[in-house]
C-alpha positions, -999 to 999 in steps of 0.1 A, spaced: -53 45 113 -86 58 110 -113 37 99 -150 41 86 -177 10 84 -208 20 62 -228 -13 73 -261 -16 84 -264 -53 93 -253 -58 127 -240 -94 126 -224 -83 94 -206 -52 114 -202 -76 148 -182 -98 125 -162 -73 104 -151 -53 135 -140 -85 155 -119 -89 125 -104 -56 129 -98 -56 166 -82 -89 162 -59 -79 134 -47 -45 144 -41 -58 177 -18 -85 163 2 -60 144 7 -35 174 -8 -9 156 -28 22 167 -64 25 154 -100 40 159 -134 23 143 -164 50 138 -198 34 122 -210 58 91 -247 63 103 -257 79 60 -248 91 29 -244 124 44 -222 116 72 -203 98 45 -193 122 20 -189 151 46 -166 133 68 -146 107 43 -118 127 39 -109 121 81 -107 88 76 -74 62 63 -100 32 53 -134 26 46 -151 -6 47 -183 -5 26 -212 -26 20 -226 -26 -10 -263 -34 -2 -274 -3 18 -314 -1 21 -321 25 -7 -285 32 -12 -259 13 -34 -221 7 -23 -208 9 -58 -223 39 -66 -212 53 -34 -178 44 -45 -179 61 -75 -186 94 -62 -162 91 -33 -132 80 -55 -139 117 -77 -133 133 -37 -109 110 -21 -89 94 -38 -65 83 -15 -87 66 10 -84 30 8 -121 15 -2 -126 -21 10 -156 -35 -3 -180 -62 18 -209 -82 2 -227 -114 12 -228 -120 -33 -197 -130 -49 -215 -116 -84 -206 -83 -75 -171 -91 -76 -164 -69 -107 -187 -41 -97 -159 -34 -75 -132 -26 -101 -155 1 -114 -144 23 -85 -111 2 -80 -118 -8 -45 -84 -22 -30 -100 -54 -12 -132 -74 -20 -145 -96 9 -174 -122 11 -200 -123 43 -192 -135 67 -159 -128 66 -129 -155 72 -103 -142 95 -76 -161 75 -83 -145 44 -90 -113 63 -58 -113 77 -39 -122 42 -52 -96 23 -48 -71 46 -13 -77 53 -10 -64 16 -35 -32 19 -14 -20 53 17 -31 34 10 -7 7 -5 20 29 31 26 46 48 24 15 27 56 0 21 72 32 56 65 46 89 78 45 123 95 56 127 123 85 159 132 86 172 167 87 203 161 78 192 142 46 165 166 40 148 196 55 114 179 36 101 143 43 109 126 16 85 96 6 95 62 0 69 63 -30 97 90 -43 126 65 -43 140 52 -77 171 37 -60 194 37 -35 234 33 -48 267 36 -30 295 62 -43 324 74 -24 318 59 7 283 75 11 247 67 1 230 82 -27 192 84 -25 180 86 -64 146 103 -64 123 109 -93 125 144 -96 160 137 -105 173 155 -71 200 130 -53 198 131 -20 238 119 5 232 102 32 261 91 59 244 58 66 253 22 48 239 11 26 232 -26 43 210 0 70 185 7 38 185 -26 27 173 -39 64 146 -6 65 133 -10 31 132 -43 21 98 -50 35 84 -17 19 91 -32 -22 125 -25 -23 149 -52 -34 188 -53 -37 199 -62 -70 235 -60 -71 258 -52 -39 261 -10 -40 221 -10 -52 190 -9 -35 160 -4 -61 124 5 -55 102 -18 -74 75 2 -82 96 21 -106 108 -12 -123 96 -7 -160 115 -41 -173 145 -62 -180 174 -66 -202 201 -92 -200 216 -82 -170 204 -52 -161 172 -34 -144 153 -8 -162 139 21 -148 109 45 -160 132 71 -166 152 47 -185 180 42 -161 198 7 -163 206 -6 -134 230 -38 -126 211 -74 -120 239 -99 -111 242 -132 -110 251 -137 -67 215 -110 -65 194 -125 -92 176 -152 -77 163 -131 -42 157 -99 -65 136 -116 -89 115 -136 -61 115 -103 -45 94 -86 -76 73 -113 -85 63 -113 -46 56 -73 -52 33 -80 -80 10 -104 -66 8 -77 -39 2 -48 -58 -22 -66 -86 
């Protein structure tokens, strides 16, 4: 992952990156830190980069209306505010930053939330590269659900294009159930980002679709969603 500090407070940036080395180390995953020297720098170069974390008192320059102009260019890149003032709290849903943190910075809490921000980075960014699934990646983001028929899998997508697949279905469930899927019923594995509510016993879908909830499923499934929510919130 690629990762941009706009910070111009040296302890501030000591402690932020120590955070980083210490975290990305733990997860075993690849990643390069470059410091954003100005504005310029910023808005040429943004697009390179997976994360930014960004102060919002800057000298003459202010974070959230940084962020405003970077979310109409980038949308994608995850915007992770840093502040020493807990009053600028909401500020930071004006440009819908992913992750608000207070000077200096608790590992702990560091840690916590971004368990959830690299959690939902694979899920968008991530997905299936199989050829003899698909000649095209095909994104896990673009999963409504995964069901068994005939002795094959069926991978549901939202463009309504159903994908076979030779493998089990208990082989998705173990690959996906850490990326917001859940298994609601034993021949179903169901993307909960496309959840759009309940009835009775079944799942509902944004394109309508009912899907079965039973009763042996019901307890994990459910815990499974209301974990996704708190996540994604």
């Amino acid at each position: 992952m690629k990762i941009l500090i706009f910070e111009d407070n040296k302890s501030d940036y000591d402690n932020l990156t120590d955070c980083i080395f210490k975290f990305f180390n733990e997860k075993g995953m690849s990643y390069k830190i470059d410091i954003c020297p100005n504005k310029e720098f910023l808005f040429n170069s943004i697009n390179k980069y997976d994360i930014l974390f960004l102060d919002i008192e800057l000298g003459d320059e202010n974070g959230i209306d940084l962020g405003l102009e970077l979310r109409q260019r980038h949308e994608k890149c995850i915007i992770i505010i840093t502040s020493n003032f807990a009053k600028y709290v909401f500020d930071g849903y004006k440009i819908h930053a992913d992750r608000y943190f207070l000077k200096p910075i608790n590992y702990i809490e560091f840690k916590l939330e971004m368990n959830s921000v690299i959690k939902n980075y694979m899920f968008y960014e991530m997905g299936i590269n199989d050829p003899e699934i698909s000649k095209k990646k095909i994104y896990y983001r673009d999963i409504l659900y995964i069901d068994i028929y005939d002795r094959k899998s069926r991978i549901h997508l939202m463009n309504g294009t159903i994908l076979i697949s030779s493998r089990p279905l208990y082989a998705w469930v173990k690959d996906l159930e850490n990326l917001y899927f859940g298994q609601p019923h034993k021949t179903f594995l169901v993307n909960y980002n496309h959840i759009s509510g309940f009835k009775k016993n079944d799942i509902i879908l944004i394109n309508e679709e009912l899907i079965p909830l039973s009763r042996h499923f019901r307890k994990e499934f459910e815990q499974g969603y209301i974990n996704y929510l708190h996540e994604t919130l």
